[in-house]
VOGU-3710 file (C-alpha; in Angstrom, 3 decimals, decimal comma):
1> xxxxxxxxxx> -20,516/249,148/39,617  -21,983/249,592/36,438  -24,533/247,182/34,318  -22,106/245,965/32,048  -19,357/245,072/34,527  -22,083/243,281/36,706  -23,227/241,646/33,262  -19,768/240,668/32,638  -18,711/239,287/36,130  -21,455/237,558/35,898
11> xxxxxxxxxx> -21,120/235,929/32,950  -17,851/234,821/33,818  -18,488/233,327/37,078  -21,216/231,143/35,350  -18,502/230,017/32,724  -16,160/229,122/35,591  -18,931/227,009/37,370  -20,341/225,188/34,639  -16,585/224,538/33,009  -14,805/223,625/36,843
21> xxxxxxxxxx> -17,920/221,704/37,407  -18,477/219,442/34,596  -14,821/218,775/34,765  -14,831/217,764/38,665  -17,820/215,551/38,177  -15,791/213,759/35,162  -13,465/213,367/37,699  -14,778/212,655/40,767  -18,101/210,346/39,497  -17,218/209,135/36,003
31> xxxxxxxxxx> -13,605/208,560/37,176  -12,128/210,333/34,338  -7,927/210,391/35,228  -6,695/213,963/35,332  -3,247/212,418/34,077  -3,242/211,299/30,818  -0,729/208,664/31,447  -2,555/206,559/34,146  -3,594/203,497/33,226  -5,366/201,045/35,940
41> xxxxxxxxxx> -5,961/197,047/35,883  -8,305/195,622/33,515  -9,711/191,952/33,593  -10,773/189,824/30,563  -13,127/187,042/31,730  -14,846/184,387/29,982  -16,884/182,045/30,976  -16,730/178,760/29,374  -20,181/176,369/28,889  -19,553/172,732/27,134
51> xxxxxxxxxx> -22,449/170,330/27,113  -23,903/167,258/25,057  -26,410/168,180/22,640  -29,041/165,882/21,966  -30,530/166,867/18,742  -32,868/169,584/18,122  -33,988/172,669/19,335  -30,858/173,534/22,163  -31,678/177,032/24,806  -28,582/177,594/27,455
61> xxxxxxxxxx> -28,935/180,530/29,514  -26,321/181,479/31,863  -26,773/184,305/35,067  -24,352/187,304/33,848  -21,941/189,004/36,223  -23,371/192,070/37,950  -21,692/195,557/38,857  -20,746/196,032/42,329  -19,405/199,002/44,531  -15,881/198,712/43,168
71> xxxxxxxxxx> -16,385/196,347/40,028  -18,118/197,187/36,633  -18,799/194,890/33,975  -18,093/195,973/30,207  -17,941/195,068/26,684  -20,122/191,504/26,672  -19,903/189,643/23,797  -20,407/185,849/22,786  -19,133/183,180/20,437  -21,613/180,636/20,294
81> xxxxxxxxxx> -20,820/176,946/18,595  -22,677/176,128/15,641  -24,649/179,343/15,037  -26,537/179,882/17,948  -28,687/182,623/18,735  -27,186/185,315/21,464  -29,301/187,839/23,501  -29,660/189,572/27,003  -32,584/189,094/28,165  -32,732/192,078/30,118
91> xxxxxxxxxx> -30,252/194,624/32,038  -29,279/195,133/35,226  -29,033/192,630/37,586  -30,054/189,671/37,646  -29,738/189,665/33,775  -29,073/186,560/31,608  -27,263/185,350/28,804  -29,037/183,256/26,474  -28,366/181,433/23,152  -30,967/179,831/21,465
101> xxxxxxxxxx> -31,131/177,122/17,861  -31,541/174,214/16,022  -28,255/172,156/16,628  -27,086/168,252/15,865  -26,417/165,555/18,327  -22,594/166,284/19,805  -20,347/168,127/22,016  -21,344/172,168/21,567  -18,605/175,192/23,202  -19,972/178,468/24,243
111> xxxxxxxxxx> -18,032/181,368/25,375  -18,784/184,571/27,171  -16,243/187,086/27,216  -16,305/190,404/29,386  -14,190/192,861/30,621  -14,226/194,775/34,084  -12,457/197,137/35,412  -12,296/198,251/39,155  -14,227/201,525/40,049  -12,010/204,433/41,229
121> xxxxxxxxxx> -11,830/204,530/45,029  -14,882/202,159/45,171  -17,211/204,693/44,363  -19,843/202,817/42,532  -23,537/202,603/43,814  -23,258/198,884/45,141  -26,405/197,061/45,530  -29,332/198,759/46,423  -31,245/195,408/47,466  -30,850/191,974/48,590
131> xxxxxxxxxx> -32,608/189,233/48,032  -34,863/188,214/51,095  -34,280/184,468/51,536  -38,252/182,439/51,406  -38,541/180,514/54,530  -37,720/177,042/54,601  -40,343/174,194/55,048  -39,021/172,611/57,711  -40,466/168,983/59,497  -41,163/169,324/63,346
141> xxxxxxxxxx> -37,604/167,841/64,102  -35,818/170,113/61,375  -37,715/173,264/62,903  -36,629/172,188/66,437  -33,004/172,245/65,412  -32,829/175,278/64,084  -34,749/176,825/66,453  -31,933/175,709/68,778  -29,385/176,893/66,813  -30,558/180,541/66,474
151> xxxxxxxxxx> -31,002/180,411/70,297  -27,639/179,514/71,085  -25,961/182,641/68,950  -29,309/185,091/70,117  -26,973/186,018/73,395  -23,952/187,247/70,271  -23,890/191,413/70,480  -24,230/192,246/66,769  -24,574/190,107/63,488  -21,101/189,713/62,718
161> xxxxxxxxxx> -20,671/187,553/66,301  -23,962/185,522/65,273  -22,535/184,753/62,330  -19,021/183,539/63,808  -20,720/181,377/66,133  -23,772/179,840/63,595  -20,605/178,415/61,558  -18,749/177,334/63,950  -21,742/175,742/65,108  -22,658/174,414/61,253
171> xxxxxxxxxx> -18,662/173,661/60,990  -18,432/171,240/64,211  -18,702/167,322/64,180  -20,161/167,618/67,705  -23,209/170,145/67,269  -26,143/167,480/67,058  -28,673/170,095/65,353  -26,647/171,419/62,831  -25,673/167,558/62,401  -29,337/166,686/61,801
181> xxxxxxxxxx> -30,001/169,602/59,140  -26,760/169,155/57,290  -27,709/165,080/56,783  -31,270/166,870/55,025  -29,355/169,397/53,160  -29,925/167,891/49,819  -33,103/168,194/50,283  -33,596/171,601/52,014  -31,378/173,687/49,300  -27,696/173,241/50,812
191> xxxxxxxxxx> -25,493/173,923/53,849  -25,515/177,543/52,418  -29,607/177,597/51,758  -29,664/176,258/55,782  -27,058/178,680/57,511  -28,633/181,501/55,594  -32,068/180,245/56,670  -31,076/179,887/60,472  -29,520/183,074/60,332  -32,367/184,791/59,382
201> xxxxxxxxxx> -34,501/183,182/61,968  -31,777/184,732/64,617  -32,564/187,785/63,309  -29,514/188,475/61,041  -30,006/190,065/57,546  -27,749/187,790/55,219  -28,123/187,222/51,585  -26,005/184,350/49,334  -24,013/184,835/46,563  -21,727/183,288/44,520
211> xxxxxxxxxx> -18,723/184,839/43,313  -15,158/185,181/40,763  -12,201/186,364/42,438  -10,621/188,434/39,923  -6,654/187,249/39,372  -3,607/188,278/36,851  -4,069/184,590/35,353  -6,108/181,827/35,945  -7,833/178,892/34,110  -10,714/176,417/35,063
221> xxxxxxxxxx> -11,890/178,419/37,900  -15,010/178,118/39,589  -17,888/180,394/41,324  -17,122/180,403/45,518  -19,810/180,926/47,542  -20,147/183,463/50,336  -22,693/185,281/52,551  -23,353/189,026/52,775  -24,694/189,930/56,337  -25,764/193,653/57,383
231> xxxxxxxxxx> -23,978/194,628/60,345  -24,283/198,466/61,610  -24,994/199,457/58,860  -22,789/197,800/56,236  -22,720/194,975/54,473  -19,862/192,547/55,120  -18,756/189,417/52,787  -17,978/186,433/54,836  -16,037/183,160/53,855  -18,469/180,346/55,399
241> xxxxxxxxxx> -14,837/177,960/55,132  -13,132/180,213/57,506  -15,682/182,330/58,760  -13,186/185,522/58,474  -14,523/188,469/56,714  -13,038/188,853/53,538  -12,719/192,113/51,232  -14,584/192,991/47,730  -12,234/194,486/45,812  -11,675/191,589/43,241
251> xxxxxxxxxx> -14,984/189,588/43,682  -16,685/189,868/40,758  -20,323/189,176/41,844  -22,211/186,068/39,503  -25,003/184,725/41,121  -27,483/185,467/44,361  -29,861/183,892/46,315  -31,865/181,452/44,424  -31,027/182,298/41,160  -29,462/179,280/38,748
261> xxxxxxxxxx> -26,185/179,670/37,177  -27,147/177,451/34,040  -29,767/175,977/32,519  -29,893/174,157/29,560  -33,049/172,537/27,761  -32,016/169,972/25,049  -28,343/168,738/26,153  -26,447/167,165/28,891  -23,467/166,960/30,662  -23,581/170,508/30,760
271> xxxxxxxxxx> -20,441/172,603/32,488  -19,322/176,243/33,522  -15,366/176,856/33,693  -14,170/180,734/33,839  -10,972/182,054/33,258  -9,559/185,300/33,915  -6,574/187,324/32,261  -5,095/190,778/33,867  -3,754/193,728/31,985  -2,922/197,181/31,670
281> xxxxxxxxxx> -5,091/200,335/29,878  -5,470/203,724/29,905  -7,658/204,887/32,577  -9,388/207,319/30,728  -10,563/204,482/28,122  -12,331/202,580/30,623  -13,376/205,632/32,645  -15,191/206,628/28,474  -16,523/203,337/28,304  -18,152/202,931/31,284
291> xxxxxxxxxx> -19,660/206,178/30,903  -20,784/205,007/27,177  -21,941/202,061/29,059  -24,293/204,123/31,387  -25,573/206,617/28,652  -24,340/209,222/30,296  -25,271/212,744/28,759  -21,835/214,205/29,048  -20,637/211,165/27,269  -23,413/210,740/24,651
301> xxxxxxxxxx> -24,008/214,325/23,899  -19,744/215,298/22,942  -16,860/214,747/20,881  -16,636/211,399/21,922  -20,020/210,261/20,340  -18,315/210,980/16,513  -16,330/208,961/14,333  -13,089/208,079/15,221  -11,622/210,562/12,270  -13,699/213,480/13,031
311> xxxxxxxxxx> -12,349/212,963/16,371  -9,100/213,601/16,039  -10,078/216,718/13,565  -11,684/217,945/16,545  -8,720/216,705/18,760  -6,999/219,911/17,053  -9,549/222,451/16,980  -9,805/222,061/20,923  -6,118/223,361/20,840  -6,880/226,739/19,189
321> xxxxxxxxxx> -8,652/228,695/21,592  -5,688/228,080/23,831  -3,841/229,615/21,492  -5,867/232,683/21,451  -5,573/232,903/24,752  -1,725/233,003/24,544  -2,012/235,546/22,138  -4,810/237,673/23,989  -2,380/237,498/27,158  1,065/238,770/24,648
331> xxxxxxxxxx> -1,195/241,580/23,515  -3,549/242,851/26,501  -1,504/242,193/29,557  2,058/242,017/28,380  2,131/244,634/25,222  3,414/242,246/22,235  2,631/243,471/18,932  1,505/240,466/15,976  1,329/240,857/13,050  -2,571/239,860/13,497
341> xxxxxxxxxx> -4,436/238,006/15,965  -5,038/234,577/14,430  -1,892/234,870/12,317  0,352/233,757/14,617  -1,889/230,772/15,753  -2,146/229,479/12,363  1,812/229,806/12,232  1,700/227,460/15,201  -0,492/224,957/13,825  1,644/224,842/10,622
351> xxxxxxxxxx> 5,096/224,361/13,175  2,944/221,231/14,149  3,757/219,912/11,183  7,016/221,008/10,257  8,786/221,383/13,676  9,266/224,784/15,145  13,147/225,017/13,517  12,177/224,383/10,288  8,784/226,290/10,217  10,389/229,432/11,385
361> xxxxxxxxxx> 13,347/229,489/8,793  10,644/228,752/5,974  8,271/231,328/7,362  11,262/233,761/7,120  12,581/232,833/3,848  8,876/232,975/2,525  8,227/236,672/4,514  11,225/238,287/3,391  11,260/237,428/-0,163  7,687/238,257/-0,409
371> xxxxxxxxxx> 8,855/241,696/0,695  11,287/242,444/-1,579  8,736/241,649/-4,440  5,694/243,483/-2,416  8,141/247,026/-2,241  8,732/246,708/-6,270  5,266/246,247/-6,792  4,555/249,551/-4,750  5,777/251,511/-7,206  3,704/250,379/-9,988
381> xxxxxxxxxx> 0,751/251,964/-8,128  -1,406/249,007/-8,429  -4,682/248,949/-7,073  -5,855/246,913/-3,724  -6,892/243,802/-5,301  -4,700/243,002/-8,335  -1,886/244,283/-6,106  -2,916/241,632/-3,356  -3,251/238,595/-5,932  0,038/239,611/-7,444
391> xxxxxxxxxx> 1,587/238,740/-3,981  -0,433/235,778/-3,973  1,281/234,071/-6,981  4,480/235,665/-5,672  3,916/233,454/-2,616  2,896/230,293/-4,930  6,131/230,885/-7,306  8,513/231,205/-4,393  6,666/227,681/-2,897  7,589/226,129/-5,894
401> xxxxxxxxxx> 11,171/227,521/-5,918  12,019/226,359/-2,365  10,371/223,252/-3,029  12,286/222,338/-5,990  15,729/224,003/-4,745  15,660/221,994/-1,560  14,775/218,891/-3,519  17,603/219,035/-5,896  19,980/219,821/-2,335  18,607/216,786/-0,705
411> xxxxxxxxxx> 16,916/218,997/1,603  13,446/217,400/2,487  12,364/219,841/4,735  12,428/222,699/2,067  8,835/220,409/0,861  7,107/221,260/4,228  6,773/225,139/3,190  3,460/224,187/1,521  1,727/223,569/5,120  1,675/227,530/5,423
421> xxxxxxxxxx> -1,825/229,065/4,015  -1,277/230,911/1,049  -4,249/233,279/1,522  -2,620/234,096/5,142  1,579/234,444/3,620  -0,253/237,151/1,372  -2,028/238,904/3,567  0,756/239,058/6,033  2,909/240,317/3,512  0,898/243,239/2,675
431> xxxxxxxxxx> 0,306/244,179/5,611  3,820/244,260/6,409  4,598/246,380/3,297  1,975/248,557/4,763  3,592/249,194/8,042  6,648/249,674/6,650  5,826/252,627/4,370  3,633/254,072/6,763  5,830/253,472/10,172  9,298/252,171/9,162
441> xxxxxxxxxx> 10,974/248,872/9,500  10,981/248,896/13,110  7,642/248,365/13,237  7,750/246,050/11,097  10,604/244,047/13,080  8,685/244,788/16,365  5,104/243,037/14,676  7,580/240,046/12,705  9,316/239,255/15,880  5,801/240,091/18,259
451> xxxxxxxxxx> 4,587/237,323/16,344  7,306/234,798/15,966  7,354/234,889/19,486  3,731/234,263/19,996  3,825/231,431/17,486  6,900/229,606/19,492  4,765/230,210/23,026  1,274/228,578/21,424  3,055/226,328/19,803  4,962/224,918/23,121
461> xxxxxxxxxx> 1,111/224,657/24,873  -0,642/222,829/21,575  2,863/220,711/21,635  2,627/219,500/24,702  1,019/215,972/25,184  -0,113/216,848/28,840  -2,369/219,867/27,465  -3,525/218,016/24,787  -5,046/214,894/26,209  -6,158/217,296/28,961
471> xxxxxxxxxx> -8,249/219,402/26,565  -8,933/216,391/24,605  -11,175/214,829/27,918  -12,386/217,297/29,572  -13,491/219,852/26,327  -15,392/221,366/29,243  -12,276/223,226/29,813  -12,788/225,677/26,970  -15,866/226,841/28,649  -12,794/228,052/31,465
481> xxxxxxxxxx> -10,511/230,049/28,520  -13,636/231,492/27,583  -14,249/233,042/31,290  -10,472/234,004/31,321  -10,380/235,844/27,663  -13,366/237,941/28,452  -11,702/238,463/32,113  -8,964/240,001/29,914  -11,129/241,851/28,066  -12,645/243,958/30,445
491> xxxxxxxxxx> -9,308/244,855/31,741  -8,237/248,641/31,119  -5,173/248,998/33,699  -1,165/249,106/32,440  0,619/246,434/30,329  3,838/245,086/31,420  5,533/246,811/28,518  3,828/250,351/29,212  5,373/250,179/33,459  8,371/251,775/32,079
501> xxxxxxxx> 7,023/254,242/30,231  4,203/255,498/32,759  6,066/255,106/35,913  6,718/258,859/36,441  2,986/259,237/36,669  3,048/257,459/39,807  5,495/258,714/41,520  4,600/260,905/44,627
//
């Protein structure tokens, strides 16, 4: 094997990893959909504080929602009654909303919108940490009791049957213990703050939190609490109502341990009501915005980080190397002559625009014209240049011409022939001349057809919605054609077209 083989094998197998790769971990971790039609649930919430001001200086500040393993929180914004002041004070969780300003005696609305979508196949990081519950300061007859209680579930194999039996304990009219802590519970935190607390003290991990469940349409909802226990392993969400275990999917996480929910400092009569509205979207628009969310490099540092308009300019120019693969295929492995090797890619991009029916029978009108002027001109003897700017205005007067013949017709499309480069018509026509006083017209029907035909085939794969969005999210993909044109590159054995011809070689 020689040095520039190994160079080039090389070479490619790096394109291949780094272009496969990226893509898979769009997939896999960002949740980027492969299918440019899949759209997944989306919820708006809002969360809903009235209250009394007093007069003067008013601060609310209200716990956020937090990401979980298969929710993520996006998109939070605020409309705040009489000019208020909106900031987070932080990120991550545990972070708070807060709005802040001078503001008359009276009612005053504040509203905190979000949007979350569900992670795909619950692959978010989750909570790293809990929050260790502080130890209760209990009286002598307080610590008795619960000492009792976490006795009575210490014989329970694991922490999931400790927890069953603490609330049914908690839950019964006849448990004197729980009884005595539950009269104190106003006191001690809640019947949450004192399960939790006994639990720990029978050696169960268990954190509190407070919680949304996520539905298609509801109003005037408010936070449920549950515990989180650590059982083998895993972390489990239990409904202390029924004691069953019940599943995360749509609990969108709001509050934990001791922290508040709201506090306001200069009002009264202060309330929290959320709502919740389902709907569809395009996967890959939440899968982009979470990623813009996390400043994620592959997000941050592409296409997706320009303007809107440049965007879809670049939306295009993705599609062109696919079509020089096409053509690269046509004329290394299969043995098509073009006129050219970008000429028949720009002929597709113009077919874009003018439909592959009409773009053909303009690009032959245009061609074959130009032809009959370009042969007349050859015997004038002209030299390169004026000879090749002659053709150009030929190619500008017979624009005009089909453009004002197919107007007076009625004939719109005859207008779209000005979407074909002028500089390129030219060229293509001299080149054609060329070959045809040099070869013959068969050539010149072999390249003209060679490249018609390789026009229609790159203009099917740019057409085609599926290998546009495709390209369009995962650019990484070039990085792939690039490995497979220099694959083709390096290759020296038969075309298709050349079996025929070369098969007596091979025979024994």
């Amino acid at each position: 094997m020689s040095n520039k083989t190994l160079q080039v094998r090389l070479i490619v197998l790096t394109l291949f990893v780094v272009g496969l790769g990226a893509v898979l971990y769009k997939i896999f971790v960002l949740g980027f959909p492969l299918l440019p039609e899949k759209r997944q649930t989306v919820w708006a919430v809002e969360g809903h504080v009235s209250l009394q001001a007093q007069g003067g200086p008013l601060s609310v500040s209200l716990n956020m929602p937090d990401d979980s393993e298969y929710l993520q929180v996006m998109e939070i914004s605020s409309t705040g009654d009489r000019g208020l002041r909106f900031a987070v004070d932080k990120e991550g969780p545990g972070r708070r909303a807060t709005w802040q300003g001078e503001v008359e005696k009276g009612p005053v609305d504040i509203f905190l919108q979000g949007r979350v979508v569900r992670r795909d196949k619950g692959g978010g990081p989750g909570r790293q940490q809990r929050q260790e519950e502080p130890q209760l300061a209990l009286e002598e007859a307080q610590q008795a009791a619960a000492t009792a209680l976490a006795k009575q579930v210490a014989d329970r194999a694991g922490s999931w049957a400790k927890t069953q039996e603490m609330l049914r304990l908690f839950n019964s009219p006849n448990q004197p213990e729980a009884q005595l802590l539950l009269r104190q519970a106003g006191k001690l935190g809640g019947k949450m703050r004192l399960i939790s607390a006994v639990l720990t003290q029978a050696g169960v991990k268990v954190a509190r939190v407070k919680g949304l469940r996520l539905e298609k349409n509801s109003r005037n909802k408010k936070l449920q609490s549950f515990l989180e226990i650590e059982d083998d392993g895993r972390w489990l969400l239990v409904n202390p109502r029924t004691g069953k275990i019940e599943p995360g999917q749509d609990l969108l996480l709001w509050q934990e341990g001791s922290e508040s929910v709201l506090e306001v400092v200069g009002g009264k009569e202060s309330r929290l009501r959320l709502a919740t509205l389902a709907s569809q979207m395009m996967a890959g628009k939440s899968a982009l915005a979470a990623a813009r969310k996390a400043h994620h490099p592959l997000v941050d540092f592409s296409i997706y980080s320009l303007p809107l308009a440049d965007q879809n300019t670049f939306k295009l120019l993705l599609l062109i190397p696919l079509g020089a693969l096409v053509v690269v295929i046509l004329r290394n492995l299969v043995g098509i002559s073009t006129s050219g090797t970008f000429m028949p890619i720009l002929i597709a991009l113009v077919f874009l625009q003018t439909k592959i029916v009409t773009g053909m029978a303009l690009f032959l009108v245009v061609v074959s014209v130009g032809l009959v002027l370009r042969s007349y001109l050859s015997h004038l003897n002209l030299l390169l240049v004026p000879r090749i700017s002659a053709v150009l205005v030929f190619v500008i007067i017979i624009y005009v011409a089909i453009s004002v013949v197919s107007n007076k017709l009625g004939f719109a499309a005859g207008l779209q022939v000005t979407f074909f480069p002028m500089i390129i018509i030219s060229w293509t026509i001299e080149r054609m001349c060329v070959l045809w006083e040099e070869e013959g017209g068969r050539d010149v029907l072999i390249q003209g057809s060679g490249s018609l035909l390789a026009a229609s085939l790159i203009y099917l794969v740019m057409s085609n919605h599926y290998v546009s969005q495709l390209v369009y999210v995962f650019p990484e993909l070039l990085l792939v054609v690039l490995a497979i044109i220099i694959m083709i590159g390096s290759y020296t054995g038969y075309r298709l077209s050349e079996l025929r011809r070369f098969e007596p070689l091979v025979r024994p």
